[in-house]
N, C-alpha and C positions, 0 to 999 in steps of 0.2 A: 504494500500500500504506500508506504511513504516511498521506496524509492519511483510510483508512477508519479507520486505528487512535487517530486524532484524533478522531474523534467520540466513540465509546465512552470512552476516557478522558476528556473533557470531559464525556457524560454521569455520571459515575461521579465529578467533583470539584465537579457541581452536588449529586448527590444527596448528599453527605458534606459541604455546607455545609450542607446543608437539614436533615441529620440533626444536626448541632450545633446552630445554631440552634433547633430544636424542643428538643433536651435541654436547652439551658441553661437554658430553662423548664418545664424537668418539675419539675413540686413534689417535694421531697424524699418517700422511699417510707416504709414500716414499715419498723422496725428500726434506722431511721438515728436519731443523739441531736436531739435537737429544739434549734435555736439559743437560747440563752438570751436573755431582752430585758425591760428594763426601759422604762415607756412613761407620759407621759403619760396621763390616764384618765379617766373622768367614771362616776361612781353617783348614778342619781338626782338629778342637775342638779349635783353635788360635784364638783371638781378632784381628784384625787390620785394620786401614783406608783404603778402597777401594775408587782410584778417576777413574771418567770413565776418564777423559781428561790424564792421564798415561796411561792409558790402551789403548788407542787410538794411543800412542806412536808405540805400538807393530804390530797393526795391526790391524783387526773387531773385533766389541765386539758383544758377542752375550747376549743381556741384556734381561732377562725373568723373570715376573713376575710371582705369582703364590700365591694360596688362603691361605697358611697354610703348615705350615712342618707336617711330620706326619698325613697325612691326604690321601684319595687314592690315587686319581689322580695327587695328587702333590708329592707322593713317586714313583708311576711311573714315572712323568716324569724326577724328578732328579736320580733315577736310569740310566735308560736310557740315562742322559746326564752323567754319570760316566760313562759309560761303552762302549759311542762313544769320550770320552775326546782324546784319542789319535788320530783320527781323525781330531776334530778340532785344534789341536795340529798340524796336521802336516800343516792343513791350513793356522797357522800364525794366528789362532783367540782365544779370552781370553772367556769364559765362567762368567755369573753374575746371579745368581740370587737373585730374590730381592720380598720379604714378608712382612709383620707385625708385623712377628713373634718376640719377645725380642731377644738381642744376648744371653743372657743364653740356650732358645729354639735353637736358630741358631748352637752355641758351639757341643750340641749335635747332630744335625741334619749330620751339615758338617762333621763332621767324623765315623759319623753311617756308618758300612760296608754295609748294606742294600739301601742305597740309593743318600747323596754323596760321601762315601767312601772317601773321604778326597780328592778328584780329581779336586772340583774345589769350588770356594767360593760363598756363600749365603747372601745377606747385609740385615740390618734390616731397615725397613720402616714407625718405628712405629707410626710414627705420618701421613703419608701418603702425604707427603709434594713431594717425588720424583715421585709418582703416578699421583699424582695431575699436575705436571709438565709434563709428558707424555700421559694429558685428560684420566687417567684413573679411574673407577668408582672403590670407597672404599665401600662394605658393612659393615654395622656395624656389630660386633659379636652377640651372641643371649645368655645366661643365658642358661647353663645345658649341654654347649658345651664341647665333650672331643674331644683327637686324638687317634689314634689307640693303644696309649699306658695307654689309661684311664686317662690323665693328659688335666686338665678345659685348654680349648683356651680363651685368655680373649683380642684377639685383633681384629679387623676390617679384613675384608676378598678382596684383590686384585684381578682384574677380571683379568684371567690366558692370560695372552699377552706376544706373542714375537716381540722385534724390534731388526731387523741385522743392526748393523752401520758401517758403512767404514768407515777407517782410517782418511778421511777428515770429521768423525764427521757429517753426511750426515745418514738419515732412510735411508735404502736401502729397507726393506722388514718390515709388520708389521703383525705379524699371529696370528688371536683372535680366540681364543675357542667358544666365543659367535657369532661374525660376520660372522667368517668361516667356523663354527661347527667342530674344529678339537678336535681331539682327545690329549692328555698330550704327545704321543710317537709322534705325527705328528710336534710337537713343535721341537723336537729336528732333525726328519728327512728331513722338509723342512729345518730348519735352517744351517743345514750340508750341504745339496746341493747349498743352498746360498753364505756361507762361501767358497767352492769350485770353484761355480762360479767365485767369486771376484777374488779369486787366479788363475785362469787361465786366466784371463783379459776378462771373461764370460759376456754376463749382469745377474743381479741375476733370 
């Protein structure tokens, strides 16, 4: 008797590791206050402190994570947010993104014509401390890794997440690559119709 009533309780203390383990990486949801963080940054090949709580001043921020500069999916999608800049521009919303990447990598990334064209700023993460503060999961890098310019990645890889925040500092919308299966351009196109929402006094 007890050793059938061992299995089922052991089944039941695997799946209750299993189910923490997944939570502790679920990116924070809507509704929750977004962690404040001041960061490292590069505009258009420039160094300088990026604080989200300023940025907040302005209006929504649109903060997106992402695995790597120079890398497919992550020069799609900052392409793609260069080249809807004026958009969220007219929405009243500031643009962030935020990697692992060194600010040396960043310097050239952000002013690369190819991808942020100098449009909007990239912060560096490299220790994964502001990741960590919006429950998102860090992989470590791997030995032999380049990016599309043949130059070694040697940092920990950000699981590609967007959160729109409203001005009161509030997740308004949280869109994952992995949870949602979006695609790098879905990133920047729901986050556009979000940020437009807000500014029409829409819900997101």
């Amino acid at each position: 008797m007890k050793k059938h009533l061992a299995r089922p309780i052991a089944a039941a203390m695997v799946a209750t590791t299993l189910f923490f383990a997944t939570a502790a990486f679920a990116a924070l949801e809507p509704g929750a206050p977004a962690p404040d963080f001041t960061a490292q940054a590069s505009l258009a090949g420039k160094a300088f402190t990026f604080s989200l709580k300023d940025a907040l001043k302005k209006g929504p921020v649109v903060v997106y994570f992402y695995p790597s500069a120079y890398t497919g999916g992550c020069d799609i999608e900052a392409h793609t947010f260069a080249t809807e800049k004026a958009k969220f521009d007219a929405a009243g919303a500031t643009i962030i993104g935020v990697s692992a990447d060194s600010l040396q990598r960043l310097n050239a990334f952000s002013s690369d014509p190819s991808y942020c064209a100098g449009k909007f700023p990239v912060a560096s993460d490299s220790d994964g401390k502001i990741a960590a503060s919006y429950n998102l999961k860090v992989e470590a890098g791997q030995a032999g890794l380049k990016d599309v310019r043949g130059v070694a990645i040697d940092h920990g890889f950000i699981e590609r997440t967007t959160f729109v925040i409203s001005s009161d500092g509030k997740i308004v919308a949280t869109l994952s690559s992995e949870a949602d299966h979006l695609h790098p351009e879905d990133h920047v196109k729901k986050s556009l119709t979000i940020v437009q929402h807000l500014q029409a006094g829409k819900a997101p």
